[in-house]
GUROLO-717631 format. One line per field, with one value per residue (C-alpha): residue number from 1; residue in one letter; chain; z, y, x. Coordinates in pm, 1 decimal, always signed. Example, Ala and Ser with C-alpha at 12.3 -4.5 7.8 and 13.67 -1.06 7.14 Angstrom:
! GUROLO-717631
roza <- c(1; 2)
tigu <- c(a; s)
nutor <- c(A; A)
zz <- c(+780.0; +714.0)
yy <- c(-450.0; -106.0)
xx <- c(+1230.0; +1367.0)
END
This chain:
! GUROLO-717631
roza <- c(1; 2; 3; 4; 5; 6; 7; 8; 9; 10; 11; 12; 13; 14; 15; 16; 17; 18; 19; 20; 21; 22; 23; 24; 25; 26; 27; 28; 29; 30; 31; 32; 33; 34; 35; 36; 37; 38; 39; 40; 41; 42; 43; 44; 45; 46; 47; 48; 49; 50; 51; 52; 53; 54; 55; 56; 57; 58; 59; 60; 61; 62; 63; 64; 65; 66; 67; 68; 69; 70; 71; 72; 73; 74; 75; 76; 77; 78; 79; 80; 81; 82; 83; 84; 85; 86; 87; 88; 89; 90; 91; 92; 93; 94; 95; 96; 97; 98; 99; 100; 101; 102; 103; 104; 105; 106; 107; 108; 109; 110; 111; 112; 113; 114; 115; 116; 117; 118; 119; 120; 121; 122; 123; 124; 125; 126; 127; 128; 129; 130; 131; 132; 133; 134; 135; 136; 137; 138; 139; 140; 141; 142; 143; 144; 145; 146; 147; 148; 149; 150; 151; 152; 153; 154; 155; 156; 157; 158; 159; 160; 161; 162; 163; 164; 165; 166; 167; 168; 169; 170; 171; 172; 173; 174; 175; 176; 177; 178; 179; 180; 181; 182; 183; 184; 185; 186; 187; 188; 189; 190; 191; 192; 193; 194; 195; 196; 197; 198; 199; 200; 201; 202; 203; 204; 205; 206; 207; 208; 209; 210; 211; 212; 213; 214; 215; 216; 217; 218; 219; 220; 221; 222; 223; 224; 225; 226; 227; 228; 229; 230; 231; 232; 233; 234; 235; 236; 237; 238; 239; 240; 241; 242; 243; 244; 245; 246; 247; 248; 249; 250; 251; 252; 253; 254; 255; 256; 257; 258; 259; 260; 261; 262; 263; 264; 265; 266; 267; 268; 269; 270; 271; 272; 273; 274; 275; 276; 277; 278; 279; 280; 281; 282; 283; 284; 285; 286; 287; 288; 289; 290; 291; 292; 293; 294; 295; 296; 297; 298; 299; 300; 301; 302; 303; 304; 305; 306; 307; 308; 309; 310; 311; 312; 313; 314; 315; 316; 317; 318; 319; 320; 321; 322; 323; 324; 325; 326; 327; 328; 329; 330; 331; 332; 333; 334; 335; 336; 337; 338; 339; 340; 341; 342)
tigu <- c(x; x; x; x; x; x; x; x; x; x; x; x; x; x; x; x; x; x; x; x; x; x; x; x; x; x; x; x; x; x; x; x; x; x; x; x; x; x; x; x; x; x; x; x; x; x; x; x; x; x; x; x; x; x; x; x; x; x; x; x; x; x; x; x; x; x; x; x; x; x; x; x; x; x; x; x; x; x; x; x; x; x; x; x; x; x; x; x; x; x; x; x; x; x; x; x; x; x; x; x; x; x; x; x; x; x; x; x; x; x; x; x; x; x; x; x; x; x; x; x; x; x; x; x; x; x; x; x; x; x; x; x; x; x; x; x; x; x; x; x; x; x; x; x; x; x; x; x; x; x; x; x; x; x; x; x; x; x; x; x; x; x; x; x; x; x; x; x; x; x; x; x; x; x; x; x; x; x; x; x; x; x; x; x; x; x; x; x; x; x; x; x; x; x; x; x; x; x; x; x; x; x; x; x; x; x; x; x; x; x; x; x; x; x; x; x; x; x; x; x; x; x; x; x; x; x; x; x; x; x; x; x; x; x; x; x; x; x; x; x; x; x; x; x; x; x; x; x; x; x; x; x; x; x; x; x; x; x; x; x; x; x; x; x; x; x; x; x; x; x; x; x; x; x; x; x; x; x; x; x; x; x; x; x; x; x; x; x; x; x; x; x; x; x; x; x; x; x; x; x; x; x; x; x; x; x; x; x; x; x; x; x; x; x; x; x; x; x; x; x; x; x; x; x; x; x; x; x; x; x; x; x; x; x; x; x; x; x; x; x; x; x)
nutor <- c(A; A; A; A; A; A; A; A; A; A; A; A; A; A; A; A; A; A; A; A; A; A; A; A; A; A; A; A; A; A; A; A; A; A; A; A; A; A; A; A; A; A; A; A; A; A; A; A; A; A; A; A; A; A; A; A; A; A; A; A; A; A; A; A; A; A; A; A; A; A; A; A; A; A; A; A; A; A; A; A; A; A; A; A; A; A; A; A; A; A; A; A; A; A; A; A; A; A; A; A; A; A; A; A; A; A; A; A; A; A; A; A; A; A; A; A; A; A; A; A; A; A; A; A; A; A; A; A; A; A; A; A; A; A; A; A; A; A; A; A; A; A; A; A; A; A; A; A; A; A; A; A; A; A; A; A; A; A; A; A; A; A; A; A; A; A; A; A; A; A; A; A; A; A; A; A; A; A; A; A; A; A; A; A; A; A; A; A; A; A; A; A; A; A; A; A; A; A; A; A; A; A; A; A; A; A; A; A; A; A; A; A; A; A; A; A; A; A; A; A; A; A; A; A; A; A; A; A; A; A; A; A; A; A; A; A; A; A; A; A; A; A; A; A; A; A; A; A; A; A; A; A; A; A; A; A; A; A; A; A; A; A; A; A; A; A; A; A; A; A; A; A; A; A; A; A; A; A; A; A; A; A; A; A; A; A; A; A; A; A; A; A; A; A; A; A; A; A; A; A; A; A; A; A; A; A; A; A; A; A; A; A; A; A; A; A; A; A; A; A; A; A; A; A; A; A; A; A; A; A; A; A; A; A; A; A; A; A; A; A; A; A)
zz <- c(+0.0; -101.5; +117.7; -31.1; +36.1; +354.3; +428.3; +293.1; +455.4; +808.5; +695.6; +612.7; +985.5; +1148.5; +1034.3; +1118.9; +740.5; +504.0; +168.2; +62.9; +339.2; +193.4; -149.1; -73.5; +37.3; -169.4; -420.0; -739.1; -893.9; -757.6; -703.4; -383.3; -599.1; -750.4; -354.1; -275.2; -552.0; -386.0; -66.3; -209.8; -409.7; -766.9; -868.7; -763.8; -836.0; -1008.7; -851.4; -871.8; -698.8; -437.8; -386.0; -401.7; -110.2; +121.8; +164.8; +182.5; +452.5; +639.5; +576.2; +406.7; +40.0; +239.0; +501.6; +214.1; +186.5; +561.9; +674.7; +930.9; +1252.7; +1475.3; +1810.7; +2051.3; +2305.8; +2371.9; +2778.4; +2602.8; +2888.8; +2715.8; +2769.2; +2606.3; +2384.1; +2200.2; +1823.9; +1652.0; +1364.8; +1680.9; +1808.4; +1498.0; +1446.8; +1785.8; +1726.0; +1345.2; +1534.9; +1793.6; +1503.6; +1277.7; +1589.3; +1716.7; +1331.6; +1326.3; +1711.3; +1623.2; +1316.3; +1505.3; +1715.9; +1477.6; +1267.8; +1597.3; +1649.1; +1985.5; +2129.3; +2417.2; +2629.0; +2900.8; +3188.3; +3409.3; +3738.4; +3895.5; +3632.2; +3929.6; +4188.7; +4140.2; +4204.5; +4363.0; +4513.4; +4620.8; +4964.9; +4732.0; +4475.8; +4749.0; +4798.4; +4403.5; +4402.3; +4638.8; +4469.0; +4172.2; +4347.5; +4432.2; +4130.2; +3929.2; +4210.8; +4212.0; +4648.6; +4787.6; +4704.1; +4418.1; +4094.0; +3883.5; +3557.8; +3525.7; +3131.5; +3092.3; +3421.4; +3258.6; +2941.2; +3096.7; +3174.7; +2857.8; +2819.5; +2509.0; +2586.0; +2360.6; +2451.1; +2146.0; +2032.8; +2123.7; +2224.8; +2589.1; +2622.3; +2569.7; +2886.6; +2786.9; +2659.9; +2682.9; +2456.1; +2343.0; +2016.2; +1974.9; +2303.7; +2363.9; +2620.2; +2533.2; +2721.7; +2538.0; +2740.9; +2591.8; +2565.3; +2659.6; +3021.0; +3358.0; +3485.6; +3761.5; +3504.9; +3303.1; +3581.6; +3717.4; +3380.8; +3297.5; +3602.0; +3542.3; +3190.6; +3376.0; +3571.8; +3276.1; +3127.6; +3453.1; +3706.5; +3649.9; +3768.4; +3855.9; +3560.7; +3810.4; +3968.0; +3911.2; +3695.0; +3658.6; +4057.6; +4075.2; +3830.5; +4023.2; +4356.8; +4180.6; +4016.8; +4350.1; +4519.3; +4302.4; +4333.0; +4695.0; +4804.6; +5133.4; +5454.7; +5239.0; +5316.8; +5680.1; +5767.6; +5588.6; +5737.1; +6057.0; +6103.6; +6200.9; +6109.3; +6125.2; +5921.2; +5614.9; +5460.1; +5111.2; +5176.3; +5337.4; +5001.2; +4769.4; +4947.9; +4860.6; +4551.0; +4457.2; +4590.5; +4490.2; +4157.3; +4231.4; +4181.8; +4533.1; +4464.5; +4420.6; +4752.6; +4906.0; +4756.4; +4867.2; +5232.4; +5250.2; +5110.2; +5356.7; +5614.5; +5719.3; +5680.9; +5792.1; +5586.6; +5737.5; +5667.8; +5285.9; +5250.2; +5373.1; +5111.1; +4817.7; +4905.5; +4867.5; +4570.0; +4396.3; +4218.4; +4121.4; +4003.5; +3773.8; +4078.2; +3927.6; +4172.8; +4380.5; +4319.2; +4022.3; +4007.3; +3942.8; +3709.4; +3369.8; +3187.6; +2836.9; +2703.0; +2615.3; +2514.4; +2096.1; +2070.4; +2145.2; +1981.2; +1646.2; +1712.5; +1761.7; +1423.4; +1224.2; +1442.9; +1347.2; +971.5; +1016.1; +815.9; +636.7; +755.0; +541.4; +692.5; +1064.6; +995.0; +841.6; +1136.2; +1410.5; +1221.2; +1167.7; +884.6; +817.7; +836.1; +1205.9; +1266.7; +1204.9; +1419.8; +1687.8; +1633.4; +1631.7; +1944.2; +2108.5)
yy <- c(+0.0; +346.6; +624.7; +811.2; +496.0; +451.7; +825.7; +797.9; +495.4; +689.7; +972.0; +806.2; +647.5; +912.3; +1005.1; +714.9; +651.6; +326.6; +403.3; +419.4; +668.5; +858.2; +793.6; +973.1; +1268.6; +1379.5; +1665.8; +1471.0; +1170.6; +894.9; +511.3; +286.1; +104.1; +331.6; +462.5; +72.9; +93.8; +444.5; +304.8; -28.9; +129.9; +36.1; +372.3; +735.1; +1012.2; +1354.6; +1666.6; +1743.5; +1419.1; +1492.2; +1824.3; +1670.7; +1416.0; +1666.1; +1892.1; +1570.4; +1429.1; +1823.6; +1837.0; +2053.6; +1825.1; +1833.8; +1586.1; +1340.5; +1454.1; +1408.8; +1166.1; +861.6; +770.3; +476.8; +436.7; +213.3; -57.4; +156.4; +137.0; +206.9; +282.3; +292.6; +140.2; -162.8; +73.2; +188.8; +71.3; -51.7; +257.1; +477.9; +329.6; +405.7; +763.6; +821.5; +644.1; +819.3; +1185.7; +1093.5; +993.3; +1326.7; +1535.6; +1415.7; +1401.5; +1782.7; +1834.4; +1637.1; +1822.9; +2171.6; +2036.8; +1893.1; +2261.8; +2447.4; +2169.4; +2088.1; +1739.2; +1618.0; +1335.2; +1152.3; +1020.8; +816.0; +869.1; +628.3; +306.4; +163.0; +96.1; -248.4; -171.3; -533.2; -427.4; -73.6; +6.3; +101.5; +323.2; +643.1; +604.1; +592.1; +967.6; +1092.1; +1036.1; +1107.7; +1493.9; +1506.0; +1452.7; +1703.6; +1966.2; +1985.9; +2013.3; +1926.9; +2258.8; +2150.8; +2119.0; +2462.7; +2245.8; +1883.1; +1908.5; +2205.0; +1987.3; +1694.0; +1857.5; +2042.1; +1710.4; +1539.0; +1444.9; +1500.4; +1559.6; +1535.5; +1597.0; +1524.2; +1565.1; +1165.8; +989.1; +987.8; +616.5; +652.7; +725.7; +794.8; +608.4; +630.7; +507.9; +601.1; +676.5; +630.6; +687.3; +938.4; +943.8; +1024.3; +1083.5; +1119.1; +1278.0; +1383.2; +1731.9; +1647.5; +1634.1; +1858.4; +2001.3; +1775.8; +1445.2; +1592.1; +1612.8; +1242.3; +1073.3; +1218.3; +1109.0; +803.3; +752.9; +881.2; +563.5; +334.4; +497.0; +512.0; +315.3; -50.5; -241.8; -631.8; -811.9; -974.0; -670.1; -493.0; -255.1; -3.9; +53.4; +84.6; +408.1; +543.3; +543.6; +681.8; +938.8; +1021.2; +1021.9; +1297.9; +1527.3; +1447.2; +1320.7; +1241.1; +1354.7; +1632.1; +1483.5; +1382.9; +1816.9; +1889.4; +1622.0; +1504.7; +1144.9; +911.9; +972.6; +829.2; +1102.5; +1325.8; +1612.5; +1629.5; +1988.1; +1945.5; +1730.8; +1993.9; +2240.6; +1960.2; +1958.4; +2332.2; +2391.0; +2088.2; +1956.5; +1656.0; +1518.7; +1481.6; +1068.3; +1068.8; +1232.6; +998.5; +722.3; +883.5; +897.3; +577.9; +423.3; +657.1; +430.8; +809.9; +693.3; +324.3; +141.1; +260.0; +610.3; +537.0; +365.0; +646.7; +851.9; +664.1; +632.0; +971.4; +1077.0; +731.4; +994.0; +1266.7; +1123.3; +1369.2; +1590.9; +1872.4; +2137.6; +2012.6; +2245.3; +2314.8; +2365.8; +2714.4; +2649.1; +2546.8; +2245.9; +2301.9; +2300.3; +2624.8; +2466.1; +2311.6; +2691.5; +2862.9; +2665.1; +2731.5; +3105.2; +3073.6; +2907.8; +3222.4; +3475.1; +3383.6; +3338.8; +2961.6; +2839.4; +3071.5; +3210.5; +2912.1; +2617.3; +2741.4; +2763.4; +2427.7; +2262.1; +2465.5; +2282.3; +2623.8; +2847.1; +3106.8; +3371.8; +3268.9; +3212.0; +3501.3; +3687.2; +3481.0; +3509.4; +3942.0; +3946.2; +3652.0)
xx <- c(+0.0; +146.3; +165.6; -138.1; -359.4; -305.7; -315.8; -662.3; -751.9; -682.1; -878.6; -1222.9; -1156.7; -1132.1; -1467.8; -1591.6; -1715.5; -1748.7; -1627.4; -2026.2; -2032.0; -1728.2; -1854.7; -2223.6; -2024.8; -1798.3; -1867.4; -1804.5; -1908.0; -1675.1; -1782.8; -1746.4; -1519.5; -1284.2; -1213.9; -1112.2; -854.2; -718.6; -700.9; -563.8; -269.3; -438.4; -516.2; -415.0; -654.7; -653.6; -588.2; -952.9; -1070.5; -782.8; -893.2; -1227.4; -1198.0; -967.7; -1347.3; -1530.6; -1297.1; -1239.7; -879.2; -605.3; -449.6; -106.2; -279.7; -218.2; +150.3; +236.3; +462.4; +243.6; +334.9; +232.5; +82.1; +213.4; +53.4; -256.1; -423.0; -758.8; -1073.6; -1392.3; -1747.0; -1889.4; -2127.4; -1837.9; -1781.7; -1508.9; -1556.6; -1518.1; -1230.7; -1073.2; -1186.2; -1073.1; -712.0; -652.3; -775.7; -473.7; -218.7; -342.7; -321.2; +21.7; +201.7; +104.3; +262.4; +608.0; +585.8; +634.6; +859.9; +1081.0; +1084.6; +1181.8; +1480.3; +1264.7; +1393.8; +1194.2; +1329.5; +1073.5; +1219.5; +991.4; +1123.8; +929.7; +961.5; +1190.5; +942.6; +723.5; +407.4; +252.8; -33.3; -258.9; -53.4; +276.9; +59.6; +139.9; +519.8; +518.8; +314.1; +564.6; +861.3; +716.4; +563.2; +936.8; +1104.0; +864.8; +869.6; +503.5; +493.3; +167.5; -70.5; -327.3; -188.2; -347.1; -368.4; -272.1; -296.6; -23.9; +204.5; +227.2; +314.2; +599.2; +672.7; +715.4; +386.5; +173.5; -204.0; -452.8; -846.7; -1033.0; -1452.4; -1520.2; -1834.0; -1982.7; -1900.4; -1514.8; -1294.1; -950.9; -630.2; -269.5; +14.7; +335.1; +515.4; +847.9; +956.8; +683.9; +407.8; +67.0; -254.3; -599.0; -956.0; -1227.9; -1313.1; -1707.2; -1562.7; -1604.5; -1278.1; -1321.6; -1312.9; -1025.1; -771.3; -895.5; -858.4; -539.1; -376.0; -495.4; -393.9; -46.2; -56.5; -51.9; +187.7; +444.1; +360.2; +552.0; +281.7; +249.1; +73.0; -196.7; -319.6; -611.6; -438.7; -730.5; -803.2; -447.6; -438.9; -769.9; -561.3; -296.4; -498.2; -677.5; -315.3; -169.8; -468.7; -481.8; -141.4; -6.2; -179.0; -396.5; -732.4; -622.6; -520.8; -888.3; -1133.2; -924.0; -811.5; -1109.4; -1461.5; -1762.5; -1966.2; -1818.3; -2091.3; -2121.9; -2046.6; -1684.5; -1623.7; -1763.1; -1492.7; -1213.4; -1374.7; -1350.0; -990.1; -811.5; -1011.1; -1098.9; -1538.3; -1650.8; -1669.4; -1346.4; -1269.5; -1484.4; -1269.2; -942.5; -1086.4; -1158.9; -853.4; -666.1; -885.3; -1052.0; -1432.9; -1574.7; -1764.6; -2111.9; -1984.7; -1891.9; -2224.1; -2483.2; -2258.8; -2295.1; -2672.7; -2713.7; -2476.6; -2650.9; -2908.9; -2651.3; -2347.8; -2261.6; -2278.4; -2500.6; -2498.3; -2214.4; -2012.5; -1671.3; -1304.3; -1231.4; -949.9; -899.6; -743.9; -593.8; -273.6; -132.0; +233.6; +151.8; -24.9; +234.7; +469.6; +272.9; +230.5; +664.1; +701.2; +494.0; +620.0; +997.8; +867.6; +1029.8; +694.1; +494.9; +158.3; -20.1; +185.0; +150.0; -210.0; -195.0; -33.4; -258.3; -537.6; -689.1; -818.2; -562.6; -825.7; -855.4; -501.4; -397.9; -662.1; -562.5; -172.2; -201.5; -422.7; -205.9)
END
């Protein structure tokens, strides 16, 4: 398969179309069959049909051009409901996203190395998921006040984040390329949900866990440890209780970002709440999980760092306006708006 093929192949999944689907949409008359043969190698098409299937499909002609990558072993968290036409739109979105981010970097002579500096410590079972936050608060200097914006930390931490438009039923996933992390939320969820499954995704992609485990608690804890870490929730609700308000959780909600049932699972892995206590709480949250009402994180969670890096590349003339625009998967019209008010 030549390069155009398969660059077209990605690019009907990502829409989640079959080539009738891709056929019924594009502005000229082109058969379910002849697409096969593009995507098979046997034919390649005019410039009009190219130009043709880059508006059917959304994207710029010099998609077709680009050079592919490859994902890695992917920790994939998703519901049952989810599709396998899904599951590819939401892995080619990740690949078309990423080829334009190493793209940038690569043109600004940007080399970033991860180092994992907690791939050491074996992770056997729950009670060694905190010493593994510690060292790994330590190593990133990130101290124990909450974290402002996990998206924009872990990217100044060699981490590429990625929220994407994806169903309701996917979760999040994490993989690496080359030797690359990368974390992938949705951009459907609360602040609250955005910090959690990022951390999370972290986990898979650092903590060197035991193959037997329950490898998904294990990334909640350690999701719920880095929002939370230490003796946080001990100095805010006190050592033993019996009884925790939904309103003392809604206040550890709004100042460290973290959903009030995730609190609630914090406190009673830190052994802070009996079991009666966590019950009577989950018997009242039962008809509000999405916690309407319970109050929000005041901050934000976006990454600022492939912006600015695009705004760098115009602003030094390394690319011209076009190509910047191009690779900011914007129209130049609003690129440049945004670049001269920036």
């Amino acid at each position: 398969m030549n390069a155009f093929a398969e660059r077209l192949k990605s690019a009907r999944k990502m829409k989640g179309w079959s080539l009738q689907e891709l056929a019924d949409n594009i502005p000229v008359s082109i058969s379910k069959q002849a697409l096969h043969k593009y995507e098979s190698g046997l034919m390649h098409p005019t410039g009009e049909v190219l130009i043709a299937l880059s508006k059917a499909l959304g994207l710029r002609p010099d998609y077709f051009l680009r050079k592919s990558i490859e994902l890695g072993p992917i920790a994939f968290r998703k519901k049952a409901r989810l599709g396998s036409k899904e599951i590819d739109s939401i892995k080619e979105k990740v690949k078309e996203f990423l080829e334009r981010y190493l793209e940038v970097e690569q043109l600004l002579n940007i080399q970033v190395r991860f180092k994992n500096p907690i791939g050491n410590i074996q992770i056997a079972d729950e009670s060694e998921v905190d010493h593994a936050v510690l060292k790994l608060i330590s190593k990133w200097n990130l101290g124990h006040d909450p974290i402002p914006n996990v998206i924009e930390m872990l990217e100044e931490n060699g981490v590429r984040v990625i929220a994407i438009d994806a169903p309701e039923s996917f979760d999040g996933l994490s993989t690496f390329v080359n030797d690359i992390p990368v974390v992938v939320i949705s951009n459907q969820f609360t602040v609250e949900r955005k910090r959690f499954t990022a951390l999370h995704e972290l986990g898979h992609l650092v903590l060197n866990m035991d193959a037997e485990i329950d490898q998904e608690r294990i990334c909640n804890l350690f999701a719920g440890a880095m929002l939370l870490p230490d003796n946080v929730l001990e100095r805010h609700l006190g050592e033993k209780r019996n009884n925790i308000a939904i309103g003392e959780l809604v206040s550890i909600k709004e100042e460290f970002g973290i959903s009030v049932q995730a609190a609630m699972m914090r406190a009673q892995f830190k052994g802070i709440i009996d079991k009666s206590g966590v019950d009577r709480f989950w018997k009242t949250i039962a008809s509000n999980k999405k916690e309407e009402g319970l109050g929000s994180f005041a901050g934000s969670e976006k990454s600022y760092r492939f912006e600015h890096l695009v705004f760098r590349l115009a602003a030094e003339e390394v690319v011209s306006m076009s190509k910047a625009a191009a690779l900011a998967g914007m129209k130049l019209s609003d690129f440049r708006e945004k670049l001269e008010a920036a």
